[in-house]
N, C-alpha and C positions, 0 to 999 in steps of 0.2 A: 698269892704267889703265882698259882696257873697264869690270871691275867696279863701279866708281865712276857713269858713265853714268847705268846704267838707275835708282840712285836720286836722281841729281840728277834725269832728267827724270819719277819717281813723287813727288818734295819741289813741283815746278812747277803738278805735276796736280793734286795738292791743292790748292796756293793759288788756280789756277784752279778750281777748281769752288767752293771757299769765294767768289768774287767774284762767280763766275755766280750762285749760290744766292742770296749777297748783292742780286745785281741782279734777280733773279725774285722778289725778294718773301719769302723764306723770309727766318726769324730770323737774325739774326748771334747768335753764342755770343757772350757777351761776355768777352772774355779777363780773367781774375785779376787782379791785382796780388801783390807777393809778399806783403803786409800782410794782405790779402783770405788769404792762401793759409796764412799763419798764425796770422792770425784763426780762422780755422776748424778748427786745428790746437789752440788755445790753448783753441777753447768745446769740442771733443769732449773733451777732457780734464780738466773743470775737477771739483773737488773739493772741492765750497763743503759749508762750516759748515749743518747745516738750519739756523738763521736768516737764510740768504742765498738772496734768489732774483733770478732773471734774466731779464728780459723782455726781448724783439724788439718793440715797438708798432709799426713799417714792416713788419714780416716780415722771413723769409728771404732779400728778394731788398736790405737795409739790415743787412747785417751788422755794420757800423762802427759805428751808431750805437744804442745800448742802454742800459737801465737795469735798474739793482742795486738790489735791498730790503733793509735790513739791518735786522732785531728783533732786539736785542743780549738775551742769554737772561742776561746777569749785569752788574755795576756800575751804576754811575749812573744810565745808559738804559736798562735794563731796564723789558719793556713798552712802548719807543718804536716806533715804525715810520720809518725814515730811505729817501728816495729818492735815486739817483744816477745821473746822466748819463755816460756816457763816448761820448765821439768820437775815435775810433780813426784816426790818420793815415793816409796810405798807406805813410810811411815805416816805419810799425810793420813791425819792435820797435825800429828804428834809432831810434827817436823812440816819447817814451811818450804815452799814451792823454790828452785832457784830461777831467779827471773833474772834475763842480760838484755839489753837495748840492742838490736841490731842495726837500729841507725846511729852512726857518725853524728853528736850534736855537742853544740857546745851548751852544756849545762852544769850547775856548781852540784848538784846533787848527781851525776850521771858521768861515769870518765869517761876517755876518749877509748879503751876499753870494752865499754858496754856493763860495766856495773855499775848497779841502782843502790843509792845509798835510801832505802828506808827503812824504817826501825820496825815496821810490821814484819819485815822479811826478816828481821835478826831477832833483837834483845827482846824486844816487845811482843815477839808471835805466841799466840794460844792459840791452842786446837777450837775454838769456839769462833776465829777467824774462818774467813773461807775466800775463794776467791773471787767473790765477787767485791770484797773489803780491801784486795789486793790493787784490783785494774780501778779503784776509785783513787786510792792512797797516788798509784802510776798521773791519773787524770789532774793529781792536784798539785803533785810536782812539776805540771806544766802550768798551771795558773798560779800556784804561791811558791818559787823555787824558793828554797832556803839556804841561806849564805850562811848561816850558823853551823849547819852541819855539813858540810861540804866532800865530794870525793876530787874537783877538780874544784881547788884551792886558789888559781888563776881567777875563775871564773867567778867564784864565790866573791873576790877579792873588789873585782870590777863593781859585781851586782851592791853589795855595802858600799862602797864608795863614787860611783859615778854611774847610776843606773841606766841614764841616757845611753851613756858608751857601750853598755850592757846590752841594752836591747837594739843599739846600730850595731853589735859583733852576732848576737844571734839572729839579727834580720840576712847578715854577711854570708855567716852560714849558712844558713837555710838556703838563700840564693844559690848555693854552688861557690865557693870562692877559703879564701885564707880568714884565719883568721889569726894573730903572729906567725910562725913557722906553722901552725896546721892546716890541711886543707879538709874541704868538708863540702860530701857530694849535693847536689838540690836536693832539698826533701819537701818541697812545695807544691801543693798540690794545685 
């Protein structure tokens, strides 16, 4: 039982000097979250496509909050330049990242909005997911859109039925131009 002692009262001395330091004017560390702790676990590992890149615009000290580049090197998009927001919970991975398209595209999985219809981000997400399963899933919505599960039901409708047309409205867009009543800025790099 002695042995016990001496490190309860070296666990005390720590928290007290963390409060004196605290009260003198020195930085508090800021303690992690577990989210924060595998955030950082999930970006030293990631293994993105060269078409994909990843910016920090907060820095380092905004880990949660970033954006994805995605120039799809083949199908439809090819030549586009696509932006994405992700905001990373704290509950991450218990809970998935919310991710919106900041570019304007016409896509059957992607509204004119900026939401991303994938099912890794909804029904389908496990904590065993992480984000580099996320900017893939993003990557592949631009080479295999899917007309089945659609968020812009317009688009969706073209791609199933006249794909030609499909890909002369998304080359329309990309350029800068209409396409029905919407307009849609160049995203072409």
């Amino acid at each position: 039982m002695s042995l016990l002692k001496p490190k309860m009262i070296k666990l005390f001395k720590v928290k007290e000097k963390q409060l004196s330091d605290n009260a003198n004017g020195k930085a508090a560390i800021k303690k992690q979250t577990a989210g924060e702790l595998r955030l950082q676990k999930d970006i030293s590992e990631l293994n993105l496509p060269k078409s994909c890149k990843i910016l920090f615009p907060n820095g380092k000290d905004d880990l949660m909050n970033f954006e994805v580049t995605v120039h799809p090197d083949e199908g439809y998009y090819l030549g586009g330049t696509f932006s994405f927001s992700f905001q990373v919970p704290c509950a991450y991975p218990y809970e998935p990242p919310r991710v919106k398209c900041k570019t304007k595209l016409y896509h059957p999985n992607i509204d004119l909005e900026g939401n991303v219809c994938l099912n890794i981000l909804r029904e389908d997400w496990k904590p065993v997911l992480n984000i580099n399963t996320i900017i893939y899933g993003l990557f592949h919505l631009f080479t295999q859109p899917n007309y089945e599960d659609p968020l812009n039901h317009d688009a969706a409708a073209v791609l199933r039925d006249n794909p030609k047309m499909f890909e002369s409205n998304v080359r329309r867009a990309m350029a800068g131009g209409y396409v029905g009543q919407t307009y849609f800025q160049r995203c072409l790099s």
